[in-house]
C-alpha positions in Angstrom: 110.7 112.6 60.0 113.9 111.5 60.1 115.7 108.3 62.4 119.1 108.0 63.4 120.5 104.8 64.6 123.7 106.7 65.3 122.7 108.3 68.0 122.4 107.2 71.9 118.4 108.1 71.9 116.7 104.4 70.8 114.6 104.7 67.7 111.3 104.6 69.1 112.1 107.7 71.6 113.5 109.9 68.7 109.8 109.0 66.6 108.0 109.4 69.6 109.2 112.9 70.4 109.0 113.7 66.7 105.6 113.0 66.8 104.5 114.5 69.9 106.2 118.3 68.8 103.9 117.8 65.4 101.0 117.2 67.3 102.3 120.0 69.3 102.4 122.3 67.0 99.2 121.5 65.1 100.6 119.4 62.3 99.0 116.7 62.8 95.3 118.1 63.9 92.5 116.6 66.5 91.1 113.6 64.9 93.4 112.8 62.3 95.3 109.7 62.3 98.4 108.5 62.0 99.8 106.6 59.3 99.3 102.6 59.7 102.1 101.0 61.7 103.2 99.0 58.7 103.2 102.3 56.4 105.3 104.1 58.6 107.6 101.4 59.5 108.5 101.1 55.8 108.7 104.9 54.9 111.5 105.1 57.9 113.1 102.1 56.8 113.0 101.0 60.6 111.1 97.7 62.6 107.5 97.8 63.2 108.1 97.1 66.7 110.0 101.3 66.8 106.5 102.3 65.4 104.7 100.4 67.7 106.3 101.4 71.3 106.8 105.2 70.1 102.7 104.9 69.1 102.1 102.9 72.6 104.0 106.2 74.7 101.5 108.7 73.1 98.8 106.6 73.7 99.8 106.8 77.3 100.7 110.3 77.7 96.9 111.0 76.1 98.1 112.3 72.8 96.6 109.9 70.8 93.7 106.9 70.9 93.8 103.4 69.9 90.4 103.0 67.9 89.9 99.1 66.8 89.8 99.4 62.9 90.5 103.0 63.1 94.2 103.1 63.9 95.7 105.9 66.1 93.5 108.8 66.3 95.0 112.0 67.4 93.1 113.5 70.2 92.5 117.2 71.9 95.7 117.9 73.7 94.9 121.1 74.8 94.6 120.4 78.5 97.8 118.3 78.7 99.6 121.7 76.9 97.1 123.9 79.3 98.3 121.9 82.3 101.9 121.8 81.5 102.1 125.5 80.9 99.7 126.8 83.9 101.8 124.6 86.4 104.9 126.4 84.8 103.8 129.8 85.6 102.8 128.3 89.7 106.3 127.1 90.1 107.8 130.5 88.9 107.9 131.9 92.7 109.1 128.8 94.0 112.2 128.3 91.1 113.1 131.8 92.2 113.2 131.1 95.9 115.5 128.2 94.9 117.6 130.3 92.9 120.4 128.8 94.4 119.8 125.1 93.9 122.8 123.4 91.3 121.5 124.1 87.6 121.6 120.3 87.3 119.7 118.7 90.6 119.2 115.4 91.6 116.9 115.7 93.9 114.8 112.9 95.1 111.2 114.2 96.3 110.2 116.9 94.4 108.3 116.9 91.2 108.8 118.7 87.7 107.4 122.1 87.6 104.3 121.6 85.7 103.6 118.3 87.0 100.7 119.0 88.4 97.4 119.1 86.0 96.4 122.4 87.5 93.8 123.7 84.8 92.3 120.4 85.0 92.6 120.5 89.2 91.0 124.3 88.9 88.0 123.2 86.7 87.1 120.5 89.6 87.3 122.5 92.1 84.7 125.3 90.3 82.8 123.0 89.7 82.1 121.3 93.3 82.3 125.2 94.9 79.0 126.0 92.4 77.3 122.6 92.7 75.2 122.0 96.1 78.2 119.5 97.3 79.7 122.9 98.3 77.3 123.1 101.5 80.7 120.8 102.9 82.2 123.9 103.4 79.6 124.6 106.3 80.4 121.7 108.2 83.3 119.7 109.7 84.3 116.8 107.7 84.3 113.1 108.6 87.3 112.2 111.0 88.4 109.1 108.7 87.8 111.6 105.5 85.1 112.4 102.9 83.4 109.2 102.4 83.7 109.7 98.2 87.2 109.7 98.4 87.7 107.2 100.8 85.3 104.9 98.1 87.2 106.1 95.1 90.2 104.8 97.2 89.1 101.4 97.9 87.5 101.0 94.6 91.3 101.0 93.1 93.0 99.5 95.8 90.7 96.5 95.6 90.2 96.3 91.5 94.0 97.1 90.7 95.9 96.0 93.8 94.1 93.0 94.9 93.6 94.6 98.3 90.4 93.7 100.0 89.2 96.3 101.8 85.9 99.1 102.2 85.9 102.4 102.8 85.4 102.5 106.3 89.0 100.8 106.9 90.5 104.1 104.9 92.0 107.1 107.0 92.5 110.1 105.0 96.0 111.7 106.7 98.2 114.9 105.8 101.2 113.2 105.3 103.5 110.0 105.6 105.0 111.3 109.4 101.6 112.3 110.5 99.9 108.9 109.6 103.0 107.2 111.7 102.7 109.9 114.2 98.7 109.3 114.8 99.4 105.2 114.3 101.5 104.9 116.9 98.7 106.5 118.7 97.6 103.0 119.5 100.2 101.7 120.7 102.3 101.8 124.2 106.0 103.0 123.9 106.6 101.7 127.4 105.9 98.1 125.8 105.6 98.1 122.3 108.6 98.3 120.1 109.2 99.5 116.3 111.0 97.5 113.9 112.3 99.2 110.9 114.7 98.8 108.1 118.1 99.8 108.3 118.6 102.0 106.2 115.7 103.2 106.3 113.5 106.4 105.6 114.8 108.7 108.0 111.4 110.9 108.4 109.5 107.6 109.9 112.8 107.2 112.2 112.3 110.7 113.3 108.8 110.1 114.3 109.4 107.1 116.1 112.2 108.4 118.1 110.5 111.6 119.3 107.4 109.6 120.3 109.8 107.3 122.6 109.1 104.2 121.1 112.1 101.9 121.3 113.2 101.1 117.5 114.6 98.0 116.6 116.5 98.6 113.3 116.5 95.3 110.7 119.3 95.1 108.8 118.9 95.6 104.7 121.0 94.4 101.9 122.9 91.5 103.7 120.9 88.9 103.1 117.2 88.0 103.6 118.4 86.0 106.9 119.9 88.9 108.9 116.9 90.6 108.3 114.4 88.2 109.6 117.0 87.7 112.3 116.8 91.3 113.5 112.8 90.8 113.5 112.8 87.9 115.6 115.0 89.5 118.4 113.5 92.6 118.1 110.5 92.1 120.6 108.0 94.4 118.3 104.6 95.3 118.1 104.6 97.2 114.7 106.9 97.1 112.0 107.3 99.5 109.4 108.5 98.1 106.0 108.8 99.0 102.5 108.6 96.1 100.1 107.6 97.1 97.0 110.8 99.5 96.4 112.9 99.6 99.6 114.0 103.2 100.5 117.0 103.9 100.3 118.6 100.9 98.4 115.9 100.0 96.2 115.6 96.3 97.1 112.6 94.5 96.4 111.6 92.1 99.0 111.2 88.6 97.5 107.7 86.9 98.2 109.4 83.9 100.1 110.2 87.1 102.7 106.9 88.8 102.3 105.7 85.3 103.6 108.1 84.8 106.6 107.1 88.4 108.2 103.6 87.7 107.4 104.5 84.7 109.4 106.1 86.5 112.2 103.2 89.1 112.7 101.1 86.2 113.4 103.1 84.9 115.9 104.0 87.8 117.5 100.5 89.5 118.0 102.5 92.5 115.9 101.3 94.6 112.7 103.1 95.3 109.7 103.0 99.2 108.2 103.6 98.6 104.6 104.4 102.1 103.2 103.9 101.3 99.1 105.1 105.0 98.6 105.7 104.5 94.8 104.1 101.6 92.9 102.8 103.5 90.7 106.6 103.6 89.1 108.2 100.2 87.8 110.2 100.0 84.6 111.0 96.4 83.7 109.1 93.7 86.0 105.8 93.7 86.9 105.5 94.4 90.8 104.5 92.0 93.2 101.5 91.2 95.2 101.7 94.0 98.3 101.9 92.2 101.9 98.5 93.8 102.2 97.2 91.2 99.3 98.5 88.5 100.5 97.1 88.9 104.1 94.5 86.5 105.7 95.0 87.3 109.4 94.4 91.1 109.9 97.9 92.3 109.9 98.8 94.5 107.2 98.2 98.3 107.6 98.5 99.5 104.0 99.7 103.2 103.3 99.3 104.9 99.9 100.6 108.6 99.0 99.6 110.6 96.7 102.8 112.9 96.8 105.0 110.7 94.1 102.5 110.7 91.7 100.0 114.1 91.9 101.7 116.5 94.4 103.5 116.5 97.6 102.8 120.1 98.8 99.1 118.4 98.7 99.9 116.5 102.0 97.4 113.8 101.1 98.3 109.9 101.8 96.4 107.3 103.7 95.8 104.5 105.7 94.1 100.9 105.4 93.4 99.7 108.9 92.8 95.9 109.8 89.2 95.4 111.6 90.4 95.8 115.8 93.3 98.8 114.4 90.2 100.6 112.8 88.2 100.3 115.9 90.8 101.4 118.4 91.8 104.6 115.8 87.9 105.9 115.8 87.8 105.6 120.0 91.5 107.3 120.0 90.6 110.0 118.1 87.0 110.3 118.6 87.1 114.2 119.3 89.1 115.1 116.0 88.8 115.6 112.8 90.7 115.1 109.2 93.6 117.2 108.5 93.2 117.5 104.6 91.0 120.1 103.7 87.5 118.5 102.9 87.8 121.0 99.3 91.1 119.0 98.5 89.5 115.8 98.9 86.3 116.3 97.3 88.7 117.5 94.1 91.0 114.7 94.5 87.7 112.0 94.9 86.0 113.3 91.6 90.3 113.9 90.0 90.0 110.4 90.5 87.0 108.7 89.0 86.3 111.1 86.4 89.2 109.8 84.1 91.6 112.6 84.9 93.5 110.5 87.2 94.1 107.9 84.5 95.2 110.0 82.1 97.5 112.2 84.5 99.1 108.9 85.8 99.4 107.4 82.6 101.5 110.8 81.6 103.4 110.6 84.4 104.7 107.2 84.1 105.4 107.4 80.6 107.8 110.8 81.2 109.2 108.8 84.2 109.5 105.6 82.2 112.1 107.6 79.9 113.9 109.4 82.8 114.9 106.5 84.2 116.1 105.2 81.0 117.7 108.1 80.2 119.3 108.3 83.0 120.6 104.7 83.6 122.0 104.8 79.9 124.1 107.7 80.0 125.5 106.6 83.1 126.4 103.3 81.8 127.9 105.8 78.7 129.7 107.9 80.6 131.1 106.4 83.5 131.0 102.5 82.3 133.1 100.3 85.2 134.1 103.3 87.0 130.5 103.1 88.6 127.8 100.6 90.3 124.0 101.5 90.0 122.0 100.1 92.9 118.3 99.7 91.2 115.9 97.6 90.3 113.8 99.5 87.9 111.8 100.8 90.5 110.8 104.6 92.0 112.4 107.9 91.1 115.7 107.5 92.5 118.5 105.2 92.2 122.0 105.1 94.2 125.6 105.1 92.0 128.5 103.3 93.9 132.1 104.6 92.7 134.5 101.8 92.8 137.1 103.9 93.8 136.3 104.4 97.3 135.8 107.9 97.6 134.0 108.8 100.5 130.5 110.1 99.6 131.4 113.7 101.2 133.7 113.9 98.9 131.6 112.5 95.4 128.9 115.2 96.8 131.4 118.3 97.2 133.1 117.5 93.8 129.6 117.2 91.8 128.7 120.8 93.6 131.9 121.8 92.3 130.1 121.3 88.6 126.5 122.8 89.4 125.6 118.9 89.8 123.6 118.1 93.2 123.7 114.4 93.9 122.7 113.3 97.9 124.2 111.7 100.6 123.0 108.2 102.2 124.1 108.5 105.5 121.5 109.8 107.1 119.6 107.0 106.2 121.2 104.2 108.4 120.7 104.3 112.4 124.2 104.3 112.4 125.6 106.7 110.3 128.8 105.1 110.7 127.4 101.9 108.8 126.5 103.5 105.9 128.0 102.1 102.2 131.0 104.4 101.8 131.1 105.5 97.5 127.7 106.0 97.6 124.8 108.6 96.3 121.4 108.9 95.8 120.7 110.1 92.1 117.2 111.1 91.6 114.9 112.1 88.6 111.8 113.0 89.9 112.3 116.8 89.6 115.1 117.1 87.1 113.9 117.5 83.6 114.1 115.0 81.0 116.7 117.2 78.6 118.8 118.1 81.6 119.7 114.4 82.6 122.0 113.6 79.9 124.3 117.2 80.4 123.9 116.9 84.1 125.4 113.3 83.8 128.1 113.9 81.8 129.1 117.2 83.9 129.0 115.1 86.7 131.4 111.7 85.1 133.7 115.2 84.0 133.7 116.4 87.9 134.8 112.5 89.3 136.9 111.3 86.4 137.9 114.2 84.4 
């Protein structure tokens, strides 16, 4: 193994990819170990902290095991290989029906083909079908969900999120719009207004709008006081926020805010709709407290996906209703039932507290980890001054600002011109006139980790030559 400091990859990425195509490729077996930190350090003639953060990244992507007194242990990587290869050959149809997407996309949503643990996923679901919890298939299913996976949810949301809650305040739903869609359900457009930020995610806006609520838009990015401005004015009864990673702009919202429209809820007799679509994905800081955490009064309804992290084409979120909310949904909806497929969930429940979960999660935030610093790093390489990233080390997107002023139509149509898809904001803002002018959305949830670096540069050679 070889480390060179000349390069733009840092030390500890080019040993940690080293390492992972020997395990790979069956040069450094099943239960072997590696070499001692200190060892290896010395042999490369590098810090022991490089050794330590590459040995740290296989541990989370489940390559190898920290044993105390053992060292490293290399472990059966089989399924992650199995996995990787058998969602490959799923996505074939669907890369061929996008046949004519840019070679390098930027796409925000999506996830890498092979994402998905299907061989794992498969073996689950065998395995309930042959066992007697398959006599579910006889039956409809609970209206609020299975009751295991509705547990399994609680159990995390309340260990690793500080969220008090039990499973009877859980809603299993197909989807962000149909949660908001069913929500509103409970309340009265011909009274009841919807705040929302602005810009804001413009599927929730959709769903507002076409159930004729009135939407009050809050204004985002100029200052925590316009904000709480707009939500004392705007005469609502729900709000839909999100803190942890505000979509589009990335913002996080400061826990001197989360307070003040905790504050206002109370006041107001209102309800706040915390979407935490992606907490699961934070690069530098550790993430605050959700508003769900920190409430005392019943006011918080929480909303977790499963699409950022496991699969969107799964259509599996849900929904953490406050005591009288909870009470109102079962009479609302008493003649219905769930939406998600009880097979999914049953999968999904025992996914989840069999230790696959873990290890898928801990895979996919390590490869995410090092797509966003890919990607940040070659942009600051490439394009230096010329450009403004809007992050926060948050989520799977980020937005680049030209300083020029070019008008974002025209930073789209010239990356296009290089096989390089980058997005559009406008739509995001109630206003589309509002929007900030130079500005894209630059995801990396779908693009693959090799292609970031070429797609970046073709894309600095499309706007600056």
């Amino acid at each position: 193994m070889h480390l060179d400091d000349r390069l733009d990859t840092p030390l500890y990425q080019q040993l940690f990819d080293q390492l992972r195509h020997r395990i790979e490729e069956g040069g450094q077996p099943e239960g072997s170990r590696l070499p001692p930190i200190r060892s290896m350090a010395a042999d490369l003639g590098c810090a022991r902290n490089t050794v330590e953060n590459a040995y740290a990244l296989l541990a989370q992507e489940g390559y190898v095991k920290s044993r105390p007194g053992s060292g490293y242990i290399v472990q059966n990587v089989a399924f992650v290989q199995a996995d990787a290869d058998r969602g490959a050959l799923l996505a074939e149809p669907l890369i061929g029906a996008k046949a004519s997407r840019a070679r390098y996309d930027f796409t925000y949503g999506d996830l890498e083909p092979g994402t998905f643990p299907a061989m794992t996923w498969r073996a689950i679901t065998d395995d309930i079908l042959l066992s007697v919890e398959s006599t579910g298939c006889d039956a409809y299913n609970d209206p609020f969900g299975e009751e295991s996976l509705r547990a399994a949810i609680a159990w995390r949301l309340s260990t690793q999120r500080g969220i008090d809650c039990t499973p009877a305040q859980i809603v299993v739903q197909g989807g962000t719009q149909t949660s908001v869609q069913n929500l509103l359900a409970l309340f009265d457009p011909v009274r009841d207004a919807v705040a929302m930020e602005d810009p804001g995610y413009d599927g929730v806006r959709t769903v507002i709008e076409r159930s004729r609520f009135p939407l009050a838009p809050c204004r985002v990015g100029l200052g925590t006081a316009a904000f709480l401005d707009d939500l004392e004015t705007s005469g609502a009864r729900l709000a839909y926020l999100t803190p942890s990673s505000q979509f589009p702009t990335c913002h996080v919202m400061p826990t001197d805010t989360r307070e003040a429209v905790l504050k206002w809820a109370e006041r107001h007799d209102a309800y706040l709709l915390e979407d935490d679509y992606c907490r699961d994905f934070r690069y530098r800081e550790r993430s605050l407290p959700p508003l769900a955490s920190m409430d005392r009064r019943g006011r918080v309804i929480y909303m977790g996906t499963f699409s950022k992290s496991l699969s969107p084409a799964l259509r599996i979120n849900y929904l953490v209703l406050p005591e009288p909310l909870r009470d109102r949904w079962r009479e609302a909806f008493a003649s219905s039932y769930s939406s998600v497929p009880w097979l999914n969930q049953q999968v999904l429940a025992r996914f989840m507290t069999d230790g696959s979960w873990d290890r898928h999660l801990r895979r996919v935030q390590a490869k995410n980890r090092r797509k966003y610093e890919t990607l940040t790093r070659v942009l600051r390489a490439t394009m230096g001054n010329d450009v403004e990233m809007l992050e926060n080390g948050t989520g799977l997107h980020l937005l680049v600002r030209v300083r020029d002023g070019r008008p974002q139509d025209e930073l789209v149509r010239q990356a296009a011109e290089a096989d390089v898809a980058v997005y559009p904001t406008k739509k995001y803002w109630t206003d589309p006139a509002r929007h900030v002018s130079s500005t894209v959305l630059v995801g990396f949830s779908s693009i693959a980790e090799d292609d970031i670096e070429p797609g970046i540069r073709a894309l600095a050679a499309a706007w600056f030559g």
